[in-house]
MIVO-871249 format. One record per residue (C-alpha): x, y, z; residue number from 1; residue in three letters. Coordinates in steps of 0.2 Angstrom, whole numbers, plus 5000, padded with zeros to 4 digits. Example, Ala and Ser with C-alpha at 12.3 -4.5 7.8 and 13.67 -1.06 7.14 Angstrom:
xx;yy;zz;nr;rest
5062;4978;5039;1;ALA
5068;4995;5036;2;SER
//
This chain:
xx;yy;zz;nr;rest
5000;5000;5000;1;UNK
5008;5018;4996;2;UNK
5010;5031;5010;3;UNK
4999;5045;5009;4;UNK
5015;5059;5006;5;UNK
5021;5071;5021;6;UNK
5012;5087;5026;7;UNK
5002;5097;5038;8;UNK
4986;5103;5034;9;UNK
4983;5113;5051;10;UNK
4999;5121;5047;11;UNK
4996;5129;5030;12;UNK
4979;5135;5039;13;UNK
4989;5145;5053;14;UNK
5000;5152;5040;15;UNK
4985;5157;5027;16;UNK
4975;5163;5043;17;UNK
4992;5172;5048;18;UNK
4995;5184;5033;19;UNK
4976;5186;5031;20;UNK
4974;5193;5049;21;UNK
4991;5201;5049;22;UNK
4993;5206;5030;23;UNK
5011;5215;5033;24;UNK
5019;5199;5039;25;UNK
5019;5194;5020;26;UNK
5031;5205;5016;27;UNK
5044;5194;5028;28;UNK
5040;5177;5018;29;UNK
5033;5181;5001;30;UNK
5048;5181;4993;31;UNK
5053;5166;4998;32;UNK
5038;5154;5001;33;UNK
5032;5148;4984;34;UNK
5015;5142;4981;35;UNK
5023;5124;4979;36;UNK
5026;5123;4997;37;UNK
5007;5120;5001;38;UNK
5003;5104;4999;39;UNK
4983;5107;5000;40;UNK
4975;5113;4984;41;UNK
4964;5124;4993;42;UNK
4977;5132;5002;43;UNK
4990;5133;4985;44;UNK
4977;5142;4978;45;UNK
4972;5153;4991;46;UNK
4994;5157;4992;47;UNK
4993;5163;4973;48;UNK
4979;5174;4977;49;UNK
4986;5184;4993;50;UNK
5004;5184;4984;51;UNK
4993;5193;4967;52;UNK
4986;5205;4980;53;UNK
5002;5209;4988;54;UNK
5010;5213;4972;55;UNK
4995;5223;4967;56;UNK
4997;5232;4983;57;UNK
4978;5227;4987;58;UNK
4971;5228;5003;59;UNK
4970;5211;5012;60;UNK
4956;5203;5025;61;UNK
4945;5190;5023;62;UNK
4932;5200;5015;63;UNK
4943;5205;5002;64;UNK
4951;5187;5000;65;UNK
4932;5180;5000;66;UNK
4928;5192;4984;67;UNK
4943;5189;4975;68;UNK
4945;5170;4976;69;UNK
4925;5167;4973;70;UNK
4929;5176;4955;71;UNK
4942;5163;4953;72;UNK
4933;5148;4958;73;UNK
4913;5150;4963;74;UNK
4914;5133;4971;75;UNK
4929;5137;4984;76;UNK
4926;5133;5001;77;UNK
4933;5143;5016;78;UNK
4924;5131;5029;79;UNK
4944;5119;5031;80;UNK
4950;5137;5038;81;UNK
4937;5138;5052;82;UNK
4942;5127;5066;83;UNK
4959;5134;5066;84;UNK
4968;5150;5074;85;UNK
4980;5162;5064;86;UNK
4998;5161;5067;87;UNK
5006;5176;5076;88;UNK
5019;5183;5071;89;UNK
5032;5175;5084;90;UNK
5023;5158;5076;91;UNK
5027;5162;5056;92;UNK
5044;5157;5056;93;UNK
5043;5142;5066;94;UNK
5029;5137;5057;95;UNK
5035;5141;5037;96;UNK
5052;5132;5041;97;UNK
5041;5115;5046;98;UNK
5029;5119;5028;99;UNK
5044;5120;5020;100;UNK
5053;5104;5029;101;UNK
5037;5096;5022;102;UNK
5039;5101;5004;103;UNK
5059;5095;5004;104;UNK
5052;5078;5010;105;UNK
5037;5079;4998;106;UNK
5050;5080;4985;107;UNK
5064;5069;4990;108;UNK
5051;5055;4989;109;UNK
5045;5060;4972;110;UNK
5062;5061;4965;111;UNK
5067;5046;4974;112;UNK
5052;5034;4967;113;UNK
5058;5042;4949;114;UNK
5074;5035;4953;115;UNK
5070;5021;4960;116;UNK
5059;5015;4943;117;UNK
5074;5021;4929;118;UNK
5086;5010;4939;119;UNK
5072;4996;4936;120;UNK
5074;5003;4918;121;UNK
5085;4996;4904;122;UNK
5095;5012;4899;123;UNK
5111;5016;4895;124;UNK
5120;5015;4913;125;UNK
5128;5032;4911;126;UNK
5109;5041;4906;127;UNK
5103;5032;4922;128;UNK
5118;5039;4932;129;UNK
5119;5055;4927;130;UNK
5098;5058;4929;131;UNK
5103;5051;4948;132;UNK
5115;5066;4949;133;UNK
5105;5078;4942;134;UNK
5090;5075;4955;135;UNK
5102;5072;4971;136;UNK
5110;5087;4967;137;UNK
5095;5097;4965;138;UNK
5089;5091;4980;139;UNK
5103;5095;4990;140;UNK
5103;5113;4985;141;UNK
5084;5115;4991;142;UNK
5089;5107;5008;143;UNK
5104;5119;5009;144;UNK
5096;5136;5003;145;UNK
5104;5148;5016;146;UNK
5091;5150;5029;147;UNK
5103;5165;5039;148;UNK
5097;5182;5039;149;UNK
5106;5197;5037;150;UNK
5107;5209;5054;151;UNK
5099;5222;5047;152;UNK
5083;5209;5046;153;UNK
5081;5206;5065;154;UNK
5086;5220;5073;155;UNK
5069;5230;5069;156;UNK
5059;5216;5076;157;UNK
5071;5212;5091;158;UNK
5069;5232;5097;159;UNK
5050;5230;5097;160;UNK
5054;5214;5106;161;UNK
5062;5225;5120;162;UNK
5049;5238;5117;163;UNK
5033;5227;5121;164;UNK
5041;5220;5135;165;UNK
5047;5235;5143;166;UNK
5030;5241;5140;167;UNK
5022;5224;5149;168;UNK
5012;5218;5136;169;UNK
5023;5202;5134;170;UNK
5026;5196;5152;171;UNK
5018;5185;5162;172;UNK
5019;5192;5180;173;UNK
5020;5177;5194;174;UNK
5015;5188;5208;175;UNK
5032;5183;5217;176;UNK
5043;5198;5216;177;UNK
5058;5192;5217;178;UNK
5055;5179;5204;179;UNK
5046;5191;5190;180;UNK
5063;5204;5194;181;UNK
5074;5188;5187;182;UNK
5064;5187;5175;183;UNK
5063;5205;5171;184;UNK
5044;5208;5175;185;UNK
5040;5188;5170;186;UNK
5039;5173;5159;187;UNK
5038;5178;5140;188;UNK
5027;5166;5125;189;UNK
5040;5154;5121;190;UNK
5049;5150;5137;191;UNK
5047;5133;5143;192;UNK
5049;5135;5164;193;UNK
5052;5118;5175;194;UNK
5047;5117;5193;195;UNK
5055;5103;5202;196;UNK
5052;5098;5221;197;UNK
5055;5081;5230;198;UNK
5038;5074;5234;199;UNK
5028;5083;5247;200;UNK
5035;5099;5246;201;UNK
5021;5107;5237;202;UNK
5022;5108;5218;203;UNK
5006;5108;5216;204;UNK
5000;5121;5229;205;UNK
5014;5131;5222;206;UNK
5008;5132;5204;207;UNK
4989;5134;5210;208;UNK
4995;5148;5219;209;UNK
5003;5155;5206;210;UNK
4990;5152;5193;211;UNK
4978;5162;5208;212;UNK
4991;5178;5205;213;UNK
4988;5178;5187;214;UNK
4973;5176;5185;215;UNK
4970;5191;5196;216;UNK
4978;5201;5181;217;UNK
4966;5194;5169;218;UNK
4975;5183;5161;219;UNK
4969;5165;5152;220;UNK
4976;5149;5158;221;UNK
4973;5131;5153;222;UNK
4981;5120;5169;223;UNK
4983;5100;5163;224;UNK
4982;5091;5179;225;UNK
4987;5072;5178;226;UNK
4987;5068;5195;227;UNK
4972;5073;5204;228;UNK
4955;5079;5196;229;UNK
4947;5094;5188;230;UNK
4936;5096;5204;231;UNK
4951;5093;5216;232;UNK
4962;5106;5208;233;UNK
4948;5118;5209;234;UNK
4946;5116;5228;235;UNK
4963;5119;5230;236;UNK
4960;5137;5219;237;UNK
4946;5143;5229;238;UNK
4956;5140;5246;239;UNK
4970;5149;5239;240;UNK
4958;5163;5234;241;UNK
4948;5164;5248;242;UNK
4959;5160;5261;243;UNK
4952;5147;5268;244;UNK
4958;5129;5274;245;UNK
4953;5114;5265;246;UNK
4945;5107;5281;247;UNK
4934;5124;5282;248;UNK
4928;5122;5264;249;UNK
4926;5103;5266;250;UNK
4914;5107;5280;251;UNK
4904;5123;5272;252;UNK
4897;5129;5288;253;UNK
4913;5130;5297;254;UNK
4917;5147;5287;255;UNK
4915;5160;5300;256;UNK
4901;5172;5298;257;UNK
4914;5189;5296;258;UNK
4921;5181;5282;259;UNK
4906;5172;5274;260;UNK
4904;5189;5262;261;UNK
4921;5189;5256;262;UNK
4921;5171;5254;263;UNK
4906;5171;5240;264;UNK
4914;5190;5232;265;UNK
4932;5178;5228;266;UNK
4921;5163;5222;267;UNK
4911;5172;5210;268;UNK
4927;5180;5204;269;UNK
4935;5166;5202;270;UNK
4919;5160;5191;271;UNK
4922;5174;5180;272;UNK
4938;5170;5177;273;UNK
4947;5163;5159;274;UNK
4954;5150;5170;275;UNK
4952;5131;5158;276;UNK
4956;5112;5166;277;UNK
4959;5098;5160;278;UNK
4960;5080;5172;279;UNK
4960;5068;5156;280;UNK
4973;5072;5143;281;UNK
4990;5061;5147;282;UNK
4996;5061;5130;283;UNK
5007;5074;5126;284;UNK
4997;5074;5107;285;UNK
4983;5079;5118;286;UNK
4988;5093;5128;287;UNK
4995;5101;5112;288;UNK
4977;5098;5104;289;UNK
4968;5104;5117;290;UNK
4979;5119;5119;291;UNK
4976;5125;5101;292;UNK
4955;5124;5105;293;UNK
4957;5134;5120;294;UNK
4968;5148;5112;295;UNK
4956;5147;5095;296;UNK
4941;5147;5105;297;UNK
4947;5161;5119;298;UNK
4957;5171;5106;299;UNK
4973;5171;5117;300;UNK
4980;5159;5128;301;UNK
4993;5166;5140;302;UNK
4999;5152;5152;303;UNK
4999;5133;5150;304;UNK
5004;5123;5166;305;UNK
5005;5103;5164;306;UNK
5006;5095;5182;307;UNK
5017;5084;5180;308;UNK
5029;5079;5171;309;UNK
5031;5060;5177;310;UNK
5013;5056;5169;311;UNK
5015;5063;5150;312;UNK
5015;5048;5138;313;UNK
5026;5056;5126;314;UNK
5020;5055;5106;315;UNK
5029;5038;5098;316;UNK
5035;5026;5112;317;UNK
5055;5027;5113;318;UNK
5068;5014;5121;319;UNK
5067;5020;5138;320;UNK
5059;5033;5151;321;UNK
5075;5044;5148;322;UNK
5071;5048;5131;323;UNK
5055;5050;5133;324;UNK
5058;5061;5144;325;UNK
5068;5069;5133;326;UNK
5057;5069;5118;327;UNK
5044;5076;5130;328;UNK
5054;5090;5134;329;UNK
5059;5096;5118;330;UNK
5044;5093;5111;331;UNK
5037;5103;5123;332;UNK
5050;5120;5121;333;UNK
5044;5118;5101;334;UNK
5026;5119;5106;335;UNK
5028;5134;5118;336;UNK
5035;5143;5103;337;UNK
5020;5136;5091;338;UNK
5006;5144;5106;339;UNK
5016;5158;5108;340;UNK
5013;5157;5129;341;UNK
5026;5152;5142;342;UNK
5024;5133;5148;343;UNK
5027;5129;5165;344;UNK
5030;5109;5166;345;UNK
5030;5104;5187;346;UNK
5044;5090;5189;347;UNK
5049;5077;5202;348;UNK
5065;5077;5212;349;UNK
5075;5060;5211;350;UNK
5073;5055;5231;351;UNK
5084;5042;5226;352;UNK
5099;5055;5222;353;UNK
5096;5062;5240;354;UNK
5090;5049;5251;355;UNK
5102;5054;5266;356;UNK
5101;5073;5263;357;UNK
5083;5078;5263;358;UNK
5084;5094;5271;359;UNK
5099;5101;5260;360;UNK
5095;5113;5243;361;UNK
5090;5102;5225;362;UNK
5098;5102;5211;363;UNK
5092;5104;5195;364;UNK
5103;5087;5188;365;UNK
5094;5076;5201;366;UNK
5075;5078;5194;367;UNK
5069;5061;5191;368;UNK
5072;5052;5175;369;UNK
5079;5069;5170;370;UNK
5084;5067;5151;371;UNK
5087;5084;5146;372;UNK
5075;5094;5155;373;UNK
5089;5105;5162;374;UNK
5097;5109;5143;375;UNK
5078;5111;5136;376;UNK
5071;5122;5150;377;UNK
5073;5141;5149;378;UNK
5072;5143;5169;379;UNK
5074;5128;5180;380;UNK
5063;5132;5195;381;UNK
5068;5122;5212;382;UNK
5056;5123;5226;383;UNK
5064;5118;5243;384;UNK
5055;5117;5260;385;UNK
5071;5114;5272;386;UNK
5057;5113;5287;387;UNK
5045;5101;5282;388;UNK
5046;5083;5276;389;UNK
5059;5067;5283;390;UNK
5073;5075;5290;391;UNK
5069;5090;5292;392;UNK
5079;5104;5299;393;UNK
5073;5109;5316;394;UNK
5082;5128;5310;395;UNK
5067;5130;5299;396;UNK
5047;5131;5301;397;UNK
5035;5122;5290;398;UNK
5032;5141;5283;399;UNK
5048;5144;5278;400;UNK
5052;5141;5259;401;UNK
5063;5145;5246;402;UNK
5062;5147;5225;403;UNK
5081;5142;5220;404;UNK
5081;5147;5201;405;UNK
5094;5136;5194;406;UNK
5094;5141;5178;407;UNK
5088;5158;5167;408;UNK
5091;5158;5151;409;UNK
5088;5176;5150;410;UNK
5098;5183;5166;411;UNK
5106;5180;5183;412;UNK
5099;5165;5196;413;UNK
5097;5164;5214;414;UNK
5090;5160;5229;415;UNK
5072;5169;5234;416;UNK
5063;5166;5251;417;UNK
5042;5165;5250;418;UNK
5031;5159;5262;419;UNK
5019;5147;5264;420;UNK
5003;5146;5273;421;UNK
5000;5128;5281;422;UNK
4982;5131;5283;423;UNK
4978;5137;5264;424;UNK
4991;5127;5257;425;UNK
4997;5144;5248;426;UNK
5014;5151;5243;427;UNK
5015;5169;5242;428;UNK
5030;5183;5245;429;UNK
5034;5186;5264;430;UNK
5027;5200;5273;431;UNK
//
């Protein structure tokens, strides 16, 4: 039976829907992408089209686009474009070079079957040798087209880089001070961040109370939770927001009276916020599938947070947990680019590696079955309670805890002290 050839077709939508939305991005690309790259008929059609209006200097949306290819072709359907979101900007190149890879392999095989049947052939051996030559050599130029860009290329779009950061609009505060100011006021789309913790420090409870924080600035989150459910995660949310112990809201009536108003003002504003979970999605295939919906049906998606990493069932199974883990991880770094949204992936500490030294810092090369999280990760996050759990320093109170940034791709690391509320379960800054 012959394989159905390479391609992508969700990815020719994202880049149609991409320069449609954002018209001057064709400038960058049109030059460059050829109509051939597409592999969809639909979508090589609608390429020639918006590359015809961009020479024409036309005015580009979908209105215009609807008009113009309806002339062509009355029967052309844009329905295949609807269940998809256009490509950002920070999305294009990652997502062209992979249309392109397609194309190269689209061809390769071509050429190679055509090969494959003159050597079958009975012609002269030098004809057949020379035709062999001919098509290797053509594809070797293709796969070796300089891809480098001149300086003058990036540094525009890198100063309104800095500018949109500097300005805010790019960061993704944490609510811990200390943190964000590492980070230069927070995480930014593309950054994959890794929390590690030996069991029972609180990995959870510290990324439910960071989500808590950003959600108070109105952002949108979607929180993949493989190891407890939606409804459990959710509990643990609304104590962190309200302040209130678990026992407390286990046993409604034990809220006290004084804070029974401010209880029910934090739950409804928790209801109102663009806060998505997700209990059931342990493929990695999954997570990324369910991702794109919620940033196509929301219309932004700032903050993806998987807990954890032990339970991801990576796509393809691989010869041992380290390399999934690996595969994982960087399949992970190349999604965060694709959604354009920082991904924090909550890790496990190897107890094995530290079995007689409990209360002393982590290290980032002892998270369990560690691959090459630490090379992948932008920032590696270590959470450390020297006070709480086996052997635990006397020196130190269960409320005492620390945020040891091991690695930061973008600037210094260190060592910050938060705090952490027994009762709430709930990290915040000291006072």
């Amino acid at each position: 039976m012959q394989k159905q050839l390479p391609f992508s077709l969700e990815t020719e939508k994202q880049i149609l829907l991409g320069f449609i939305e954002s018209p001057r991005l064709l400038l960058d690309f049109v030059d460059d992408l050829q109509p051939e790259h597409f592999y969809d008929e639909r979508s090589v059609q609608l390429y020639k089209l918006l590359q015809k209006m961009h020479k024409d200097n036309r005015v580009i949306n979908m209105d215009m686009v609807t008009e113009e290819i309806l002339k062509k072709d009355a029967h052309f359907s844009f329905s295949y474009l609807i269940d998809f979101y256009a490509a950002s900007e920070y999305q294009l190149p990652l997502l062209v070079a992979r249309l392109k890879e397609l194309a190269f392999r689209r061809a390769a095989i071509q050429k190679t079957q055509k090969m494959l049947i003159e050597l079958y052939e009975d012609k002269p051996f030098d004809e057949v040798v020379e035709h062999i030559s001919k098509s290797v050599s053509e594809l070797s130029g293709t796969a070796t087209r300089r891809k480098s860009q001149h300086i003058s290329a990036i540094i525009p779009a890198m100063f309104e880089e800095f500018k949109q950061q500097a300005e805010g609009n790019r960061h993704v505060a944490t609510g811990f001070k200390d943190l964000d100011a590492a980070f230069y006021g927070g995480l930014l789309p593309g950054q994959l961040i890794v929390v590690g913790a030996r069991q029972g420090m609180g990995k959870t409870s510290f990324a439910v109370s960071l989500t808590n924080n950003v959600l108070r600035a109105g952002k949108t989150i979607a929180f993949y939770t493989l190891e407890m459910s939606n409804e459990a995660l959710v509990a643990k949310l609304i104590c962190v927001n309200t302040q209130t112990s678990y026992d407390s809201l286990q046993r409604y009536g034990a809220i006290q009276p004084h804070r029974y108003q401010h209880f029910i003002e934090s739950i409804r504003a928790l209801d109102d916020a663009t806060f998505f979970c997700e209990d059931s999605c342990y493929a990695l295939s999954q997570i990324k599938q369910d991702a794109r919906a919620t940033k196509k049906d929301e219309g932004k998606l700032d903050l993806i947070i998987i807990d954890y990493l032990g339970l991801i069932k990576p796509d393809g199974s691989k010869e041992n947990r380290v390399a999934e883990v690996s595969a994982i991880t960087r399949d992970l770094k190349i999604f965060a680019k694709e959604i354009d949204a920082p991904i924090i992936l909550l890790a496990q500490i190897n107890r094995e590696a530290e079995k007689n030294s409990l209360s002393s810092a982590p290290k980032a090369y002892q998270l369990k079955e560690s691959g090459s999280i630490e090379q992948d990760a932008d920032a590696v996050i270590l959470l450390h309670r020297p006070g709480a759990g086996d052997n635990a320093n006397p020196d130190y109170s269960q409320s005492h805890a620390e945020l040891i940034l091991a690695k930061n791709r973008l600037g210094a690391c260190g060592k910050f002290e938060i705090h952490f509320e027994t009762s709430t379960m709930h990290f915040r800054d000291t006072p």
